[in-house]
N, C-alpha and C positions, 0 to 999 in steps of 0.2 A: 711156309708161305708160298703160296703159288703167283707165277710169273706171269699168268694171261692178265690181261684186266678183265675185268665183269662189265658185261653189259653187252652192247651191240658197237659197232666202228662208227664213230660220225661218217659222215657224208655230206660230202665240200661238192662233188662235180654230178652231170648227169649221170656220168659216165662210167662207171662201178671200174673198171681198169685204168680209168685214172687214175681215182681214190686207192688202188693197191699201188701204181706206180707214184704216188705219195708215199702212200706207209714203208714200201722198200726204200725211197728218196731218203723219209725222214731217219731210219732207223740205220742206214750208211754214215749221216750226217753224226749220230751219236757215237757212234763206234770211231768215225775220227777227230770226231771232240775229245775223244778218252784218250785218244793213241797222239796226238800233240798235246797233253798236260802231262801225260807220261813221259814222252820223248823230252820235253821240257825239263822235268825234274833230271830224268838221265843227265842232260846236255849241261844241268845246274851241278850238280853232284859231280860229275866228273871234271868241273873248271872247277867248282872251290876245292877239290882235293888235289888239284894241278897236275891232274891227268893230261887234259888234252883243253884247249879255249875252244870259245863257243867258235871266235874268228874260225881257225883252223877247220870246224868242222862247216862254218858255212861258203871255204874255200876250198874245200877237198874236192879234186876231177878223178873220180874213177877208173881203176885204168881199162882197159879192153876188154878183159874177162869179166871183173864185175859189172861193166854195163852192159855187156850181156847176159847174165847173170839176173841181173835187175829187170832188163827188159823181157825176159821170159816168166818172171814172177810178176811183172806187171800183165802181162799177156795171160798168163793161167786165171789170176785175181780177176779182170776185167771178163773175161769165158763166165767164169763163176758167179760175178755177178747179175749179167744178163743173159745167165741159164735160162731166165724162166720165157723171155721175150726171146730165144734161139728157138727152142722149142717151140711157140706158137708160130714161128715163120715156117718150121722144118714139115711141122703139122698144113698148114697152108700150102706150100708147094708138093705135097704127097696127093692133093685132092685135084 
């Protein structure tokens, strides 16, 4: 079964780089719909087996190393994300 859809993309704006800076919008929005029902079941699963409560995990302070840690995988992810809009600046300021 193939993963493209068939047909052509709607088109909501005049602006054809809008309409992709939608489609990248909308397809972020699905991937962290998935990854909070995920994180959810973890967070559920590990309280009823009396691991760890959900309290504890929404009172936990990181200590030094993980949040920087953290905040360099949030820096790498967010580069990644707006790969595509880095490149059309870096292309712009060459000309």
């Amino acid at each position: 079964m193939s993963k493209k859809a068939k047909g052509k993309r709607p088109v909501y704006f005049d602006d054809p780089q809008i309409d992709k800076m939608l489609a990248i919008i909308m397809a972020l929005t699905a991937e962290v719909s998935v990854l909070r029902d995920r994180l959810d079941t973890l967070e559920h699963l590990i309280q009823d087996k009396g691991i760890i409560s959900i309290d504890e995990i929404e009172t936990y302070q990181p200590d030094e190393q993980v949040a920087k840690e953290r905040e360099q995988r949030r820096a790498e992810y967010i580069a990644r994300v707006l790969r595509v809009v880095q490149e059309e600046v870096e292309a712009l300021q060459q000309h």
